[in-house]
Each structure stands twice: as structure tokens, then as C-alpha cells.
N, C-alpha and C positions, 0 to 999 in steps of 0.2 A: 631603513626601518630600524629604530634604535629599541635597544634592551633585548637580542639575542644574541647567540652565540651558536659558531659557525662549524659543523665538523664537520667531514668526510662531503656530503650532498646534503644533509642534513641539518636545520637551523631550530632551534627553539626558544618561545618567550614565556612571557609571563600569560599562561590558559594558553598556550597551544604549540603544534610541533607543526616542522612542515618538513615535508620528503621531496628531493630531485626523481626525476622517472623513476616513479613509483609503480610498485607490482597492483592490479586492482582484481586479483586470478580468488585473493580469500575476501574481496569487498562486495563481493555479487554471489547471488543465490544460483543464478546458471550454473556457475564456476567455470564461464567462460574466461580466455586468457585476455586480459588489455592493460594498462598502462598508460599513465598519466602522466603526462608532465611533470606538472608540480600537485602535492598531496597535501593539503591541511586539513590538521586535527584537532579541534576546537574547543577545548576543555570548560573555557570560562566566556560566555557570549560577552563580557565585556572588553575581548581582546579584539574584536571585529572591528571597534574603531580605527585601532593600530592596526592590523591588517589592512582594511580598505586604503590602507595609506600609502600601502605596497600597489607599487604601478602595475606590477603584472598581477595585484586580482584588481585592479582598476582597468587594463588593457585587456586583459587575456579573456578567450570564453572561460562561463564559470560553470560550473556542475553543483549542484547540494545533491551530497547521496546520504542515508543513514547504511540501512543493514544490507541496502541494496538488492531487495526482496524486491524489487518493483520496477525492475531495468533490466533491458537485455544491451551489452556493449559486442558491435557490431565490426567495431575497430577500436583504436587507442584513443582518449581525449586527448585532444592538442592544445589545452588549457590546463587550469586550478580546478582539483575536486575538491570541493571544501567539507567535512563530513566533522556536524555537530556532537561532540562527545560528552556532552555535560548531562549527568543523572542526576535524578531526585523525585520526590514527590514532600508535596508541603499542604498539609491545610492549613489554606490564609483563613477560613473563616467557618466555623459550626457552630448552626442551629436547631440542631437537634433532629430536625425531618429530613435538612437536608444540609451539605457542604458546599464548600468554594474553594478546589483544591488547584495548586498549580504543580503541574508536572514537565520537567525540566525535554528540551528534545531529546536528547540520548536514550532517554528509559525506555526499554524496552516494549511493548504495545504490551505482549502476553502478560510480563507482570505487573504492569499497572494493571490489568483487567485482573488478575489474582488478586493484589493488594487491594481493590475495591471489595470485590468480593468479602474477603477476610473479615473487611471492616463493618461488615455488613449494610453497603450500598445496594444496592439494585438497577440494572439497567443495562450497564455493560457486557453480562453474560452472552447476551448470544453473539459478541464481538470478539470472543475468547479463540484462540490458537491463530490469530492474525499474525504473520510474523512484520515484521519492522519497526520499526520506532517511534514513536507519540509522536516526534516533529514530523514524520511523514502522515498520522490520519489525517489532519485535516486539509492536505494539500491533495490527496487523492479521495477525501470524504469517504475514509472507508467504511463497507457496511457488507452486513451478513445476514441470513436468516430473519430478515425482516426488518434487522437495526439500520441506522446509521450513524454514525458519529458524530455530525453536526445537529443531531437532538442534543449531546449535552455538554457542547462548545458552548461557553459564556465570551469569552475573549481567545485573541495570539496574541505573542508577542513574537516580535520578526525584526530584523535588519534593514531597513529600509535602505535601497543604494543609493535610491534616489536622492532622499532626504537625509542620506548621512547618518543615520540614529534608530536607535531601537524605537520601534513603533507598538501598540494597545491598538490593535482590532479585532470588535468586537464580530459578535457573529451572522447580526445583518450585511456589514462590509467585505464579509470574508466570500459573499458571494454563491454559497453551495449549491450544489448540483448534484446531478447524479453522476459518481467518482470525478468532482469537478470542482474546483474552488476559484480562486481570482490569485491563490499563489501557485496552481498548476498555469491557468492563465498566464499569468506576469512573473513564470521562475525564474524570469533572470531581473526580475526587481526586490524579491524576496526570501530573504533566509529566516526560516523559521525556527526560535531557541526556545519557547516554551509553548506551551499551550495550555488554557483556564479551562475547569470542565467544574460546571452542577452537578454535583449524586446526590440521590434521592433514596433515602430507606424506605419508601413505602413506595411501590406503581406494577402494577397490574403488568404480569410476566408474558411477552410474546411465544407463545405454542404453538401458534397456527402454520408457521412452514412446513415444509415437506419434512416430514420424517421425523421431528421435534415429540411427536405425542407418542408415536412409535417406539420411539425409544425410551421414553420413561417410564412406558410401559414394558419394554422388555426386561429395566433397570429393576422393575417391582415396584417403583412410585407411584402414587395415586394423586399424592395433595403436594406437587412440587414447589421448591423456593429456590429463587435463584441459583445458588452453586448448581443444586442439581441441573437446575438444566444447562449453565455453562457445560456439567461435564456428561450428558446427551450429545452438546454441541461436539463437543472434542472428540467422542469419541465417533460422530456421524464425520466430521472431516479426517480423522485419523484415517478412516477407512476408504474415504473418497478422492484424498488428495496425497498425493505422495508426496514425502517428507524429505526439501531441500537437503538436507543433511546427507541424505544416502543418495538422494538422484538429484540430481540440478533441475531446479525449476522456479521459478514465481509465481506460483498461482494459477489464478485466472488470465490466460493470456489477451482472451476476448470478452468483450462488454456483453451485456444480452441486449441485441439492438432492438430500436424503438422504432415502431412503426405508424403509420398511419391506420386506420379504421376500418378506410378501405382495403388497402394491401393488406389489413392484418386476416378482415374478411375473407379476402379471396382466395389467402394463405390457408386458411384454416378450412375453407371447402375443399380444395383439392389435394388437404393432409389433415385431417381430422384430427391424427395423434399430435398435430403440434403443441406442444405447454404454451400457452399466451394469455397475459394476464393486462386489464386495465387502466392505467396507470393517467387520470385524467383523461383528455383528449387524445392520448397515442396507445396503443399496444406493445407489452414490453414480449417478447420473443425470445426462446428458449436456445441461446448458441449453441449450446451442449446437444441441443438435439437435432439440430443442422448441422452440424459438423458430424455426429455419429451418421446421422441418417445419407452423409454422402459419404459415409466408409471411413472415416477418415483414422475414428479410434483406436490406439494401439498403431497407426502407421508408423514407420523407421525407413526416415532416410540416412545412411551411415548412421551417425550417434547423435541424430536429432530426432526427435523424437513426439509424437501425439501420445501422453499417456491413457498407457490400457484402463487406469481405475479413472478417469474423468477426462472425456473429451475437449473441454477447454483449459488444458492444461501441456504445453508442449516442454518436454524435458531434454534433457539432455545426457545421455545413457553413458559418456564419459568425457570425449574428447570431441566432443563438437564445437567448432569455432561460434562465436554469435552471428554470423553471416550466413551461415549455414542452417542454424536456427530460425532466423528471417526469414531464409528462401525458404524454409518450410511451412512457415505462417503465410508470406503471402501466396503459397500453392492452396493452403487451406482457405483463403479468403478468396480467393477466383473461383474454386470448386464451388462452396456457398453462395457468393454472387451466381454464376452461370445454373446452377440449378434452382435457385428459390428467387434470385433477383433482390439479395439482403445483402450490403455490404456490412461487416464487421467491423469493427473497431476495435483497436486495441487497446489496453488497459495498460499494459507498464508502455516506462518512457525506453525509445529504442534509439540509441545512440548508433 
């Protein structure tokens, strides 16, 4: 691989650095302990052609992590984690109602949805206090309070391994689902460096979820605009989700599973309090309230953890390995299954 230089374990070129077994203990939101192999850091996505050129990310397994808010690491990867570092935000194109902005993967989710904001877009608010990185929303289609983020995906742009070259897929191609894409799909054909999004100054503000009117109404709002309800939003997850920062955790650790018409029926006769909502032909199902309603909230096993303030969210209270973490999810997910007959799914990637 020409055009680096070689120190201690240590190489770097022209947009990126790479680390020998690399520490990954401050690369994940758990703050479980693992280690990689080998570490690249990606500054400039046009350095991926040279990379790709290196056998061992041609041979070796590969990982794309960003802030790693969306991973629990179970053990060490025994590959390349390749983790895209290139920030920015650019409008390529304004028309005045609306933009055509690209934003680089590095940037962070939270201030891109600030810096829209600012600008006076509309739309991304109820997507605000997401932690991880633009290049991760559209690989897990994140979505909040009603949004999703493949509403205002116009294009990616991604690394194709396949095809050797940075690829433009648009957002029919991109596949989406619910937290489901075609580069969750095919991650090991896809590294994602920027992503294209529509904003819109003028669209009719989502209030309808739970607790969203409540609280604009505690705020003393009547006639909300967007910020305002971004910071309803914030301050409705501030309160409900504990903050990776002081306690390890990623989130949502469970999907709200989907069920059929029938079971969702026969579900909701023999538990009336169940939350289950229409969702076309299936029934989406309230995880948070399966997993409380079989006790599970606030359980600690050593320093693993089901958080007290929202039941689909398992942390990690200090020094819990990610294995340990696992075994507590899938205790949570047998409980669930054996008493309601609902299997779970998980939402981050569990190495």
C-alpha cells in the first residue's frame, strides 16, 4: 500500500490512519471492553480506493462502525473496523421551499438535525437527540416519534466492494424498511461516506405521538414550530432514556414486533392494556410493555443491566462485559416469547 508511513503499530496516508489491536472500550456506547485487529479511520472517502487495495481489508472480515451507539461487542473483532471520519454539511442546491443538502458520514446525527433546524427546515425535529452518525441513519432507517428518515433521503453515496467505486443510490434502491435498509442488508458490500437529504421549510409538524402535545403544553406553547417541538422531543427522551455518557447503553435494544391481526387480536383480548397500533396488514406491539409486564424493568444481573427509566433499553451499570449483556437480552427475549408467544428482535448489530 504506497503513500504511508510506518510507526510503532501505527500507518497513515493521505485521509486516513490505521491502528494495530486497537482498544474499541471508547468506540461503543456500551463501553463494553474489545479490540480489533486492525482500526481505520477514514478522514477523506476518496482514500477507500487505496485502502481496498490492502489485502487485509480485501481478505479480512470488515466492520463499518460510526459512534457505535448501535452495537453491543460481544468479544474482539478479528478483522478491520473501518469507522468513516469525514464531517461536513454542504447545500448543493436552494430553492427557496426547499434544499438539496449533502452531509458528509462523520457528522454527527444530533447536529445535523440542530443545524437544520437553525436554518429554518422543517421535518427532522422529531429525529433530534438520535445519537450516531448521518452515515449510520440510513443503514438502520432511523426513526422517532412518528418520523423516519427515509422520508428525506434523496440519494447515498457508499463504497461499493463490489464494484470497486463509490456508488449514487437513490432512495427507491436503498430499499427501506422498518430500521432496515439493503446496506443493513448487504453490510459487508457497503460503506456508506455521505448521504443526500430534501428539507423543506414549510410541512405540517408531527404531534400526534405519545406525550408530544403534553409537553408543549407543559412548555406553555399553544401554536408550535418546529424547534419547539424538537426541544418537547429532547426533553421527553432526556427523561426516558438514559444518557450513554453516564450509563452505557444504545438505545432501543428491542424492535416493537409486528404481528399478525390474528395474534395481535387474541393478544389484546387476553391483555387489553397492551399499546398495538395498525400498521397496514400487521400489528406493531408495544416491546416496552412486554418486557415491563414480565418484570423485567430495572432487573441487574451483576452490571448488566434492563433500565429502570425505559424497559427496552439494557445498560450497562459499569463493568459488564458484552457477553454478559447478551445473556441478559436473550433471558429477556425467552421471558417474552414463553409468556406472550412474541419473539423480539433486536435492533443494534451484536458482534
Amino acid at each position: 500500500m504506497s503513500g504511508y508511513r510506518v510507526g510503532a503499530a501505527i500507518a497513515e496516508g493521505d485521509g486516513y490512519t490505521i491502528v494495530e489491536n486497537a482498544s474499541l472500550l471508547g468506540r461503543n456506547t456500551f463501553h463494553v471492553a474489545a479490540r480489533a485487529q486492525m482500526l481505520v479511520d477514514v478522514r477523506k472517502p476518496a482514500a477507500l480506493g487505496e485502502l481496498f487495495g490492502y489485502a487485509a481489508l480485501r481478505t479480512q472480515p470488515l466492520l463499518v462502525l460510526g459512534e457505535g451507539s448501535n452495537i453491543l461487542f460481544t468479544r474482539d473483532w478479528p478483522g478491520v473496523v473501518l469507522a468513516i471520519a469525514a464531517h461536513g454539511v454542504r447545500v448543493l442546491a436552494d430553492r427557496g421551499d426547499r434544499a438539496h443538502v449533502r452531509v458528509e458520514a462523520g457528522e454527527p446525527w444530533n447536529d445535523f438535525v440542530r443545524w437544520s433546524l437553525a436554518c429554518g427546515f422543517v421535518g427532522l425535529e422529531n429525529l433530534v437527540l438520535i445519537p450516531g452518525t448521518v452515515g449510520a441513519a440510513p443503514i438502520q432507517n432511523i426513526g422517532a416519534y412518528g418520523a423516519e428518515v427515509r422520508e428525506f433521503i434523496l440519494a447515498v453515496e457508499a463504497w461499493d466492494r463490489r464494484a470497486g467505486e463509490l456508488v449514487r443510490i437513490d432512495n427507491a434502491a436503498c430499499a427501506f424498511g422498518y430500521r432496515d435498509s439493503v446496506f443493513k442488508r448487504e453490510h459487508e458490500r457497503y460503506v456508506v461516506t455521505a448521504v443526500e437529504f430534501e428539507l423543506v421549510r414549510e410541512r405540517a409538524l408531527r404531534l400526534d405521538y405519545a406525550g408530544v402535545r403534553e409537553e408543549l403544553a407543559a412548555m406553555g406553547i399553544e401554536e408550535p414550530r418546529a424547534p419547539a417541538v424538537a426541544e418537547a422531543i429532547a426533553r421527553i427522551r432526556t427523561r426516558k432514556l438514559p444518557n450513554p455518557v453516564l450509563l452505557g447503553n444504545a438505545g432501543s435494544f428491542f424492535k416493537n414486533p409486528l404481528v399478525d391481526a390474528a395474534q395481535a387480536e387474541s393478544l389484546r383480548r387476553a391483555h387489553p392494556a397492551l399499546p398495538a397500533w395498525a400498521t397496514g396488514s400487521q400489528w406493531k406491539l408495544s416491546a416496552a410493555w412486554l418486557i415491563e409486564t414480565c418484570g423485567y424493568k430495572g432487573l441487574r444481573a451483576g452490571d448488566a443491566g434492563v433500565s429502570g427509566q425505559h424497559a427496552l433499553v439494557l445498560v450497562n451499570h459499569g463493568r459488564a462485559s458484552g457477553a454478559e449483556v447478551w445473556a441478559l437480552a436473550e433471558r429477556v427475549r425467552a421471558g417474552v416469547q414463553e409468556r406472550f408467544g412474541v419473539t423480539l428482535e433486536v435492533e443494534p448489530l451484536v458482534v
